[in-house]
C-alpha positions in Angstrom: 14.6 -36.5 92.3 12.8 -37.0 89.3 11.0 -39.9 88.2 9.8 -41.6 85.3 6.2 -42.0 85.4 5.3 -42.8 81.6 8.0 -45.7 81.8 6.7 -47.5 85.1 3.1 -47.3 83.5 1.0 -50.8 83.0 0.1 -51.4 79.7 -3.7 -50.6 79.7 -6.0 -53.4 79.2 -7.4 -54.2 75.7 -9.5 -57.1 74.8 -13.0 -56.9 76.6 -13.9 -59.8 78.3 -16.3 -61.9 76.1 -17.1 -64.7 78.6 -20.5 -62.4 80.4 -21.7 -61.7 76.8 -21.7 -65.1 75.3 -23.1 -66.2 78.7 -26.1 -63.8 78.6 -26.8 -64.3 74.7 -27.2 -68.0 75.3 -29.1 -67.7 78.4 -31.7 -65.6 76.1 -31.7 -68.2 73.2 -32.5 -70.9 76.2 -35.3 -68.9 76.8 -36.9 -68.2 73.2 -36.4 -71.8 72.3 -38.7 -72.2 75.6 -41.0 -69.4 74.9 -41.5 -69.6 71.5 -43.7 -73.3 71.3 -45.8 -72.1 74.0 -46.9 -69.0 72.3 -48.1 -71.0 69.5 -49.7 -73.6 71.6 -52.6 -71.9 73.1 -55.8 -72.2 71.0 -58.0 -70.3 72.9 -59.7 -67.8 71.2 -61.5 -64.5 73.0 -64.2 -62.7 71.8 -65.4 -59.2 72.9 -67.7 -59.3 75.1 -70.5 -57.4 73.2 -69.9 -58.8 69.8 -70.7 -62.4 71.5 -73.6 -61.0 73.5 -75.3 -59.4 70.3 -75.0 -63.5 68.9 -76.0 -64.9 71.5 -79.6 -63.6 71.4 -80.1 -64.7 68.0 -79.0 -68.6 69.0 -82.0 -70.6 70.4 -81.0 -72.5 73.9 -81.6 -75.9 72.2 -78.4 -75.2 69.9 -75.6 -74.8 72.6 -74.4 -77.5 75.0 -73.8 -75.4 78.8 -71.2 -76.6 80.9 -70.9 -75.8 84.2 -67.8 -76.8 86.3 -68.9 -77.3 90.3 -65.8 -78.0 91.0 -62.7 -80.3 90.0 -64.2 -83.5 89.5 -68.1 -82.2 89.0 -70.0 -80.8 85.6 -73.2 -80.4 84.5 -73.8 -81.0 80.9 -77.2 -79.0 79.9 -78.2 -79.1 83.7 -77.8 -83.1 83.9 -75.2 -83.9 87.0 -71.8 -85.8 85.8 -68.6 -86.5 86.8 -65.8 -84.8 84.7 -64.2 -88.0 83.3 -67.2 -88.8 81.7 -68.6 -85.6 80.3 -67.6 -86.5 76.9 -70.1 -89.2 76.9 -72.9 -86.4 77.3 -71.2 -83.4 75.2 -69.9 -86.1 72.4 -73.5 -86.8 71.3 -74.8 -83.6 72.0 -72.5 -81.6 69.6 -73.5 -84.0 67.0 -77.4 -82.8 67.1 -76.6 -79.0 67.3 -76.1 -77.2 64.0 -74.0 -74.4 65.6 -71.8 -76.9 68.1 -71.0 -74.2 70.1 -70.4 -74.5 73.9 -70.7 -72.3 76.4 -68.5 -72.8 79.8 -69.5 -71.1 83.2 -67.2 -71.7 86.2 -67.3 -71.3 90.0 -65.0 -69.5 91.9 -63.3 -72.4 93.7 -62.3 -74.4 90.9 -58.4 -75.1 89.9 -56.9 -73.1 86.4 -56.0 -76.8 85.6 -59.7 -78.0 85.9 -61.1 -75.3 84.1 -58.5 -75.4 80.6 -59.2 -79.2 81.0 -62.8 -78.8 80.5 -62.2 -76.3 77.4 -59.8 -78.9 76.1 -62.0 -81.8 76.7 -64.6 -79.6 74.7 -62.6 -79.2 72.1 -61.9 -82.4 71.4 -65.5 -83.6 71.2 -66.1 -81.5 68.3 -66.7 -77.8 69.9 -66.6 -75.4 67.0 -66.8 -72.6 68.9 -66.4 -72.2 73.2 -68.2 -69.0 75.4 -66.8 -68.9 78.3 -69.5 -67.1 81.1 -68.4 -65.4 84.0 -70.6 -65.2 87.2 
């Protein structure tokens, strides 16, 4: 009883199955054509620490508008209370008078992300040249 193994063989299989690739490789183009405006959309720019601190002596107090987010819908502008809507009506006129328009932002603890970029942006747009952002 001999058999015939090679001749009751399957043929092997191939082709690879192309489907999973082209699946994955569009997937990550999805995900670039996401990613990619959002890297260049952030306009925030950071300092080091002690290159702003050495600057910051030499800038008298009259020459910066301060910020200071209480909470979502609080600021003070230069100490004076306001609501956040209508901070550019204090910062707007402000940053006109100072040579260096340069703001600096200090926030508390319990205020939203959303609040807080909100503020920089609303900065920004009234003609900010440069933002500080404080911790504490």
């Amino acid at each position: 009883m001999s058999r015939n193994f090679r001749s009751r063989t399957p043929d092997g299989i191939y082709e690879p199955n192309m489907t999973p690739l082209i699946d994955v490789c569009l997937v990550l183009v999805v995900i670039l054509m996401v990613a990619t405006p959002m890297a260049f959309q952030s306009s925030i720019n950071v300092q080091k620490a002690a290159a702003a601190g050495k600057s910051a002596d030499m800038m008298a107090k009259t020459e910066r508008v301060e910020i200071v987010i209480l909470s979502a819908d609080s600021v003070t502008v230069n100490r004076a209370p306001v609501s956040r809507d209508r901070m550019d009506l204090l910062v707007r006129p402000l940053l006109e008078l100072s040579a260096t328009k340069t703001v600096v932002v200090r926030c508390a603890d319990q205020v939203p992300n959303g609040a807080f970029v909100n503020v920089l942006d609303e900065a920004k747009r009234c003609g900010a040249a440069r933002i500080a952002v404080v911790g504490g």
